[in-house]
C-alpha positions in Angstrom: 126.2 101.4 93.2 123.0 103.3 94.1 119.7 101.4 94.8 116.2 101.8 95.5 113.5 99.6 96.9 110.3 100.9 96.0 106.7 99.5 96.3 104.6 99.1 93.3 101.3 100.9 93.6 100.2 100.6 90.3 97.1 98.9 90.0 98.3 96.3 87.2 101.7 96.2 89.4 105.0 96.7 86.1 102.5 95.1 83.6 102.4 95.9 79.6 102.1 99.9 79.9 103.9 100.3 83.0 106.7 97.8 82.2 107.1 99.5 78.7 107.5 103.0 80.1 109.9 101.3 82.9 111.9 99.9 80.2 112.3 102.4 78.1 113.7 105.0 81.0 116.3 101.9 81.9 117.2 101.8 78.1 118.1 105.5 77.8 120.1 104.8 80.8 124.1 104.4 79.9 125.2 102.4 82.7 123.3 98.9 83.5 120.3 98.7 85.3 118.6 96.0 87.3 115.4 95.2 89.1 114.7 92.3 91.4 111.3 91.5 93.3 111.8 90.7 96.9 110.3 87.6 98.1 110.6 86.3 94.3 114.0 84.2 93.7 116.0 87.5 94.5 117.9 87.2 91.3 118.2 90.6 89.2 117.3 90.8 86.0 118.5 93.4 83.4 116.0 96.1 83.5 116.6 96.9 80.0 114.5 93.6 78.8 110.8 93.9 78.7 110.4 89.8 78.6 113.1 90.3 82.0 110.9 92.6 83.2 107.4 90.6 82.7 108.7 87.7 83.4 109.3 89.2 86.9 105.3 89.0 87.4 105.4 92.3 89.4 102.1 92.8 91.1 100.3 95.6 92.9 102.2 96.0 96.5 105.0 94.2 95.6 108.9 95.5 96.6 111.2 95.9 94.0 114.8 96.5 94.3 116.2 98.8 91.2 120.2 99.3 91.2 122.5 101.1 88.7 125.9 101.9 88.5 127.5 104.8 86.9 127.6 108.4 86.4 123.9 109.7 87.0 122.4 106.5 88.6 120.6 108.5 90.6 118.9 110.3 88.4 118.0 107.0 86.7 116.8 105.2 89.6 114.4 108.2 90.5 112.7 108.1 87.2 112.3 104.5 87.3 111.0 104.5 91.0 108.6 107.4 89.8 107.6 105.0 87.2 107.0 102.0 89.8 105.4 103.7 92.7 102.9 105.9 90.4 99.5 104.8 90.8 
């Protein structure tokens, strides 16, 4: 399982644009992807799921953990941590 733990630097943290563009990447994704918010509950949540995603109130310097498993995880998790840290 790969994983990255990236800090948000966008200014509205994975809020309506972000999280839609976030979203979208995990989507295209064929394996299952998660995210999780350290400090929050810790519990992943399918990164797939835009209401998931939101309901995850990412903010502006928050940590978030992404994971995925598969063939090309890797690949996936660096778009979505592109996605995350842009500013």
């Amino acid at each position: 399982m790969a994983e990255r733990k990236i800090t948000v630097e966008s200014e509205v943290g994975l809020h309506a644009r972000p999280a839609a563009t976030f979203v979208q990447t995990a989507t295209k994704a064929a394996m299952d992807v998660t995210i999780a918010k350290m400090g929050g509950t810790g519990a992943p949540v399918n990164a797939k799921s835009i209401l998931s995603v939101l309901a995850l109130d990412v903010r502006h310097g928050d940590t978030i953990i992404i994971t995925a498993d598969g063939e090309g995880a890797d690949a996936v998790l660096d778009q979505l941590a592109a996605i995350a840290s842009a500013t």
